[in-house]
C-alpha beads as a LAMMPS data file, in Angstrom:
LAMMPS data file: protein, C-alpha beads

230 atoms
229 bonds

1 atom types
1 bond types

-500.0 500.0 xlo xhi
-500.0 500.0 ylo yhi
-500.0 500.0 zlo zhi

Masses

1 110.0

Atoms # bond

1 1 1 -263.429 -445.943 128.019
2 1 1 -259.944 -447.369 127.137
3 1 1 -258.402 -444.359 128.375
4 1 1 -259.962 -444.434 131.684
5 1 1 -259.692 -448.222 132.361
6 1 1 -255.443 -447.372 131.070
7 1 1 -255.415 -444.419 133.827
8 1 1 -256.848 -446.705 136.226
9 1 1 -254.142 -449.392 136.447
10 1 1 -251.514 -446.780 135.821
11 1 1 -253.109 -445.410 139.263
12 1 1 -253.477 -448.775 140.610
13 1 1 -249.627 -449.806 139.908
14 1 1 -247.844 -446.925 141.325
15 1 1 -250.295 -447.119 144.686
16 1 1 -249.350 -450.827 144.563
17 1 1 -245.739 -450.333 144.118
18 1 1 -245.120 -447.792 147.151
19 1 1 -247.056 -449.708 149.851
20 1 1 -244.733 -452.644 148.657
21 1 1 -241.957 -450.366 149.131
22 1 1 -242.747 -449.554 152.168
23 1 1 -243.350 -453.116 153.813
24 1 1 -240.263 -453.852 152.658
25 1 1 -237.999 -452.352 155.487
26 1 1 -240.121 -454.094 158.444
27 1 1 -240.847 -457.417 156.526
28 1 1 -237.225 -457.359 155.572
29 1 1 -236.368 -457.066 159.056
30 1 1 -239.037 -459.341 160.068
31 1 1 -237.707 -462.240 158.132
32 1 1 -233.706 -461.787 158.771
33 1 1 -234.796 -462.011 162.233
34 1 1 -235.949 -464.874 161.979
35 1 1 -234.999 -466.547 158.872
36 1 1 -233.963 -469.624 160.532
37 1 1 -237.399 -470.680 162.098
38 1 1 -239.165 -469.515 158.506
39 1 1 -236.800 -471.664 156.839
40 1 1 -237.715 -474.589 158.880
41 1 1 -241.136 -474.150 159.068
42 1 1 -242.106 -472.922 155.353
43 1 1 -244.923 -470.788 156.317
44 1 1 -246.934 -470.331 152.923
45 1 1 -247.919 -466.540 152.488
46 1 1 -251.309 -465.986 155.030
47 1 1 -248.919 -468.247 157.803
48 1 1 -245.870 -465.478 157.395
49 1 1 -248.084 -462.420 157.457
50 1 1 -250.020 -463.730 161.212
51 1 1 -245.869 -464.198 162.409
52 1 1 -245.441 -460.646 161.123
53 1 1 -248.265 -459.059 162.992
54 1 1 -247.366 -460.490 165.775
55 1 1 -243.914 -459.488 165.914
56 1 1 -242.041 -456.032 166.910
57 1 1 -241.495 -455.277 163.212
58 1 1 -245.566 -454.991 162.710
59 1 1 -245.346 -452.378 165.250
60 1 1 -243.245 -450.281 163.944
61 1 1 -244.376 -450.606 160.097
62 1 1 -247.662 -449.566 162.118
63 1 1 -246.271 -446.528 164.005
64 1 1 -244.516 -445.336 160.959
65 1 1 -247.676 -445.818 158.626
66 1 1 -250.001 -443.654 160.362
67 1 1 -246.839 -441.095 161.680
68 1 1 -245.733 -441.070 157.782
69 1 1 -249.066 -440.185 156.806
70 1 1 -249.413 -437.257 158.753
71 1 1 -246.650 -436.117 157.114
72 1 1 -245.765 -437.305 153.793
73 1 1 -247.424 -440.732 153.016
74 1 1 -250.727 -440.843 151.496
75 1 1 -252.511 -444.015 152.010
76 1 1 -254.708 -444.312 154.770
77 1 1 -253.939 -446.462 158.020
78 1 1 -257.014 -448.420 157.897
79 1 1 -255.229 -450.603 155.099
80 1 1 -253.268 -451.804 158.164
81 1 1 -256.562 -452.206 160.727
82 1 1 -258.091 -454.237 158.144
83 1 1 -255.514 -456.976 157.587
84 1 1 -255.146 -457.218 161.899
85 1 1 -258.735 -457.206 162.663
86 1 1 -258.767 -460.697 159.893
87 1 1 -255.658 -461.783 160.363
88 1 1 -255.138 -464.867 163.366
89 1 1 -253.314 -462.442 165.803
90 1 1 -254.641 -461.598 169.386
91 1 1 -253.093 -458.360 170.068
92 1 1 -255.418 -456.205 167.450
93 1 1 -255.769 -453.139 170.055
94 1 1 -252.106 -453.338 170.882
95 1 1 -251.772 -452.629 166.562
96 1 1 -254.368 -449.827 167.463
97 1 1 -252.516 -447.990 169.766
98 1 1 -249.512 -447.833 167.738
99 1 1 -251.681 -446.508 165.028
100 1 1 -252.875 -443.828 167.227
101 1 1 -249.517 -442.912 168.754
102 1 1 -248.102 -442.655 164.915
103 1 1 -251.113 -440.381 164.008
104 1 1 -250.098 -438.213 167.221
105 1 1 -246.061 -438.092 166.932
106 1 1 -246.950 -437.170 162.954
107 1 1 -249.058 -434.360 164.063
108 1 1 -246.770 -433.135 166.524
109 1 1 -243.322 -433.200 164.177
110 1 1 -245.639 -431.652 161.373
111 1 1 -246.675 -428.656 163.918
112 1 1 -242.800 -428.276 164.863
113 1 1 -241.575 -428.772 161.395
114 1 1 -244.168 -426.580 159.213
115 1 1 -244.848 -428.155 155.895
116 1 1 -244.171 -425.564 152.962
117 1 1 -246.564 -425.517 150.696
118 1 1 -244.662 -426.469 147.547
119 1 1 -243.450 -429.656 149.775
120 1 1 -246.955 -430.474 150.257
121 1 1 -248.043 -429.975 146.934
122 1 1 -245.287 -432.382 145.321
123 1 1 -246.911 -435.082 147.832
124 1 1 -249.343 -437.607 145.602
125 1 1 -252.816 -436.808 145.181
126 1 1 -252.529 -432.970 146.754
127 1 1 -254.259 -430.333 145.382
128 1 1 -254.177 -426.915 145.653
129 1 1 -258.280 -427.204 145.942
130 1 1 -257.512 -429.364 149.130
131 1 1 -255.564 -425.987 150.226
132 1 1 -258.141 -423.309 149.800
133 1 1 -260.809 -425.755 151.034
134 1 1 -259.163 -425.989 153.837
135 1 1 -258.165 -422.952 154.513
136 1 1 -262.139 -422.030 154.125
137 1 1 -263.092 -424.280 156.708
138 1 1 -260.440 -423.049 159.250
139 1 1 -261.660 -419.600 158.693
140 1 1 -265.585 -420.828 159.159
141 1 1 -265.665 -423.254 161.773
142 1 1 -261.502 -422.596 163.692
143 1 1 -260.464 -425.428 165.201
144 1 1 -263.796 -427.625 164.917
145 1 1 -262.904 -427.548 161.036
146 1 1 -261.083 -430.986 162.079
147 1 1 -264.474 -432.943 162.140
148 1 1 -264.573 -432.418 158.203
149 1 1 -261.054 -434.600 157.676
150 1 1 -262.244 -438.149 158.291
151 1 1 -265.226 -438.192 155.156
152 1 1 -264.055 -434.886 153.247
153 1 1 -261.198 -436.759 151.244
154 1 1 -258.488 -434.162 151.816
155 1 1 -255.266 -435.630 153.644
156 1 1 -254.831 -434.777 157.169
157 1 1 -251.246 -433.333 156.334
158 1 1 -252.634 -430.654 154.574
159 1 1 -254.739 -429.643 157.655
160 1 1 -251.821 -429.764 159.859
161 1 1 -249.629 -427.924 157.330
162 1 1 -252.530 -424.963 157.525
163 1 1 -252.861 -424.827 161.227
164 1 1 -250.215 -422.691 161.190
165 1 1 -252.106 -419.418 159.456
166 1 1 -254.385 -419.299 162.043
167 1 1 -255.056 -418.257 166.083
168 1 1 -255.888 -421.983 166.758
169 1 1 -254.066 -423.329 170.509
170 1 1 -251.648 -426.250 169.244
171 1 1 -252.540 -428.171 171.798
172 1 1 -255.918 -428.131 171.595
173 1 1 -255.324 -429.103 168.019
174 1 1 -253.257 -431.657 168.726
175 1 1 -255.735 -433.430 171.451
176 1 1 -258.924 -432.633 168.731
177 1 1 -256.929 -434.329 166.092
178 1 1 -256.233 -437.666 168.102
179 1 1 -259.892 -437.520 169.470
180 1 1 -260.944 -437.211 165.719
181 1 1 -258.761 -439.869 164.628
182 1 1 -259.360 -442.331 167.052
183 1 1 -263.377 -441.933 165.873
184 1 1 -262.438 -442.644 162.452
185 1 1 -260.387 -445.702 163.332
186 1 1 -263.046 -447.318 166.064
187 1 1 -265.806 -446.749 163.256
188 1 1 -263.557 -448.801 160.888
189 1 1 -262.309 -451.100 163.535
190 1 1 -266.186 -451.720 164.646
191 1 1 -267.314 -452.253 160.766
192 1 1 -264.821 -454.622 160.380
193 1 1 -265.433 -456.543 163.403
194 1 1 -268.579 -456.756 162.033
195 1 1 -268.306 -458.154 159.225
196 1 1 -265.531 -460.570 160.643
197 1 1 -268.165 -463.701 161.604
198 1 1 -269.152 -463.810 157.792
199 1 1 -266.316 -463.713 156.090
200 1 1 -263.281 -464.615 158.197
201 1 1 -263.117 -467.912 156.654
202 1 1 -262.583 -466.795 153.129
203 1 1 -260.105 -464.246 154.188
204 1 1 -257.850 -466.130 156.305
205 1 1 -257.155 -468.056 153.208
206 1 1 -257.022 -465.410 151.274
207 1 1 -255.100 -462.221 152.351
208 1 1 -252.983 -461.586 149.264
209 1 1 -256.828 -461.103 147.553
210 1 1 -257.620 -459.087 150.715
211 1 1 -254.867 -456.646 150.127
212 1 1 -254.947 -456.054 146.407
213 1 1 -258.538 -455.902 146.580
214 1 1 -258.287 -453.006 149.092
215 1 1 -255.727 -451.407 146.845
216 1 1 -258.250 -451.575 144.128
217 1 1 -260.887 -449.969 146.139
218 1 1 -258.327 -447.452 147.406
219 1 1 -257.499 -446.748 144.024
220 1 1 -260.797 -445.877 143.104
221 1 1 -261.229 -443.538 146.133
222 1 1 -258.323 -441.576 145.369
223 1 1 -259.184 -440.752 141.859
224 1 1 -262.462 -439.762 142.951
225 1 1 -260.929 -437.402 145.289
226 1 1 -258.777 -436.227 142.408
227 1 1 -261.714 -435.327 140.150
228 1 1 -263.047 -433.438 142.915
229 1 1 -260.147 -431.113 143.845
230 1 1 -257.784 -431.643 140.933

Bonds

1 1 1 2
2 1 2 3
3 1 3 4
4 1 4 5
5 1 5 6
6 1 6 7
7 1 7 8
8 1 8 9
9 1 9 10
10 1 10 11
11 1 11 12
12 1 12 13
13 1 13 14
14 1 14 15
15 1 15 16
16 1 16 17
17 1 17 18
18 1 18 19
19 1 19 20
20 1 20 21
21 1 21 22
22 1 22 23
23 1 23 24
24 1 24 25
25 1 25 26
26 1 26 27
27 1 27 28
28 1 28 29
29 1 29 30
30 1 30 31
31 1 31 32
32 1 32 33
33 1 33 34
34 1 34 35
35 1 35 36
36 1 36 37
37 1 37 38
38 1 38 39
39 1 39 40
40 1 40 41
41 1 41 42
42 1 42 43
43 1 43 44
44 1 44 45
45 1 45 46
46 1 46 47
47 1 47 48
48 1 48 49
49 1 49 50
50 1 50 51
51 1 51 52
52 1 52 53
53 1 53 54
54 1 54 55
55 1 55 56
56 1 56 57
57 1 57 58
58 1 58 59
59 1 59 60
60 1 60 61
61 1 61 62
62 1 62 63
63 1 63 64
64 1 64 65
65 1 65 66
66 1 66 67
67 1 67 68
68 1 68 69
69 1 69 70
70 1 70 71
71 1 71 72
72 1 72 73
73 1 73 74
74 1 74 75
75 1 75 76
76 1 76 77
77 1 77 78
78 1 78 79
79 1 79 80
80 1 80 81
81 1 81 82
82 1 82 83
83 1 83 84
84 1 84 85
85 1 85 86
86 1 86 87
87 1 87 88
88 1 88 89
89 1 89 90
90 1 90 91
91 1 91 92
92 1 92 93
93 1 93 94
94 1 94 95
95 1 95 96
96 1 96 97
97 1 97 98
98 1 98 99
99 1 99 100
100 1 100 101
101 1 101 102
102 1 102 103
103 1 103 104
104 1 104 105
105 1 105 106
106 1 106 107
107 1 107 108
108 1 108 109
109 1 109 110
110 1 110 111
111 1 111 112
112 1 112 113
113 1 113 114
114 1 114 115
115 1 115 116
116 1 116 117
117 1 117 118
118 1 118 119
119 1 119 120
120 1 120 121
121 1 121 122
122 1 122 123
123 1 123 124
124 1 124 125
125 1 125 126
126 1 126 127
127 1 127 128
128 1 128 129
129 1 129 130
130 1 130 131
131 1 131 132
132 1 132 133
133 1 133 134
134 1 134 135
135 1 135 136
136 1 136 137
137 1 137 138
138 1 138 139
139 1 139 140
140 1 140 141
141 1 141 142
142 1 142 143
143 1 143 144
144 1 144 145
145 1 145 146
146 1 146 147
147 1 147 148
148 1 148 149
149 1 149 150
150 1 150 151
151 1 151 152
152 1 152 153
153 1 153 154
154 1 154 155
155 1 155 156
156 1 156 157
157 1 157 158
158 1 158 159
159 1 159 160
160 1 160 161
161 1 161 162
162 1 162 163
163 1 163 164
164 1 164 165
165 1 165 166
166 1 166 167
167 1 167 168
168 1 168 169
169 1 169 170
170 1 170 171
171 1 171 172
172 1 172 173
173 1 173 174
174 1 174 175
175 1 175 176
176 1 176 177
177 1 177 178
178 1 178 179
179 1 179 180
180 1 180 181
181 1 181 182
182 1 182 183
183 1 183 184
184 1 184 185
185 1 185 186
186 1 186 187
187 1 187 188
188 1 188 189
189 1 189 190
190 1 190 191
191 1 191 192
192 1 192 193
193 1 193 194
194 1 194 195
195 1 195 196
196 1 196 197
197 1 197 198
198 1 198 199
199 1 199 200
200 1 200 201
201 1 201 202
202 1 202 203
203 1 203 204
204 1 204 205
205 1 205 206
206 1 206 207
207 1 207 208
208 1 208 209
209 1 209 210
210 1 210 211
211 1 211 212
212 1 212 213
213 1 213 214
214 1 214 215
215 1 215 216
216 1 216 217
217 1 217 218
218 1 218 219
219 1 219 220
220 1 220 221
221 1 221 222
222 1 222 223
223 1 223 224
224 1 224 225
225 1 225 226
226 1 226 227
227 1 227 228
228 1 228 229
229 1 229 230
């Protein structure tokens, strides 16, 4: 019991510590572009993150997300959709689309650039299960193996990185992929939305919980997935 609950916050920190690493850049940014205004104003933490995710810098930290994990990054962009469908910011689909168009300018740089497979396996939480699985249901199903993505656990890099072995039109993959995508993220978005009239309230004052509580769900889900393929 020790053991696991030790694994589990060794799992928990090093998830924590790269999404903080990768705000960084775009918050960074964020704030030296307007340090002067935040120094006048003094926006406590939830105030700061609604003048990030409204500004150019969410964008981008948006578009890179769900472009990075396409190729290389490994926590989903719904981390992102959740804090902008609570957070006090009006232009929520304008966040979607960038999500989208990172999902499909990661899909089409990993079909130009092909992903060996010792690459892929040095990514975190890759498998060589998550390989032959998918490799299986490429060889079953062809290009309608994509619908098995969203729910199955297995990183979308690793079908991308597959794609290649098989008689599958790029194009077509690439158009099924965003289709596929853009399902996942309007279920999420819709869920969310949902649930937005109940607890909206305690959120708003509460991001920072928001976020490390989704981590710690996150967290869970990935060494789930890791018992199952690892």
């Amino acid at each position: 019991m020790v053991d696991a609950v030790v694994t589990y916050f060794l799992h928990l920190a090093f998830v924590f510590g790269c999404m903080i690493l990768f705000f960084f850049p775009f918050i960074f940014v964020f704030y030296v572009q307007h340090r002067h205004a935040i120094r006048a104003k003094k926006p406590h933490f939830n105030q700061f993150m609604e003048l990030f995710f409204q500004s150019r810098s969410a964008n981008f930290l948006v578009l890179f997300w769900a472009m990075g994990e396409a190729l290389f990054w490994f926590i989903i962009p719904e981390f992102l959709l959740l804090l902008a469908i609570f957070i006090r910011v009006k232009r929520k689909r304008q966040l979607l689309f960038y999500d989208v168009a990172g999902t499909a300018l990661g899909t089409i740089v990993g079909l130009i650039w092909v992903i060996p497979t010792h690459i892929l396996l040095s990514t975190p939480y890759i498998f060589p299960a998550m390989i032959t699985k998918v490799r299986e249901w490429y060889e079953q199903m062809g290009i309608w193996a994509l619908i098995n993505q969203p729910f199955s656990g297995v990183p979308y890099k690793v079908f991308i990185a597959e794609v290649h072995n098989f008689a599958i039109p790029i194009v077509l993959f690439v158009l099924l992929a965003v289709i596929v995508r853009i399902l996942r993220y309007g279920m999420a978005y819709y869920a969310f939305l949902l649930m937005y009239p109940v607890i909206h309230r305690f959120v708003q004052r509460h991001y920072a919980i928001l976020f490390v509580a989704g981590i710690a769900v996150f967290t869970l889900m990935l060494m789930r997935v890791s018992q199952l393929y690892g």
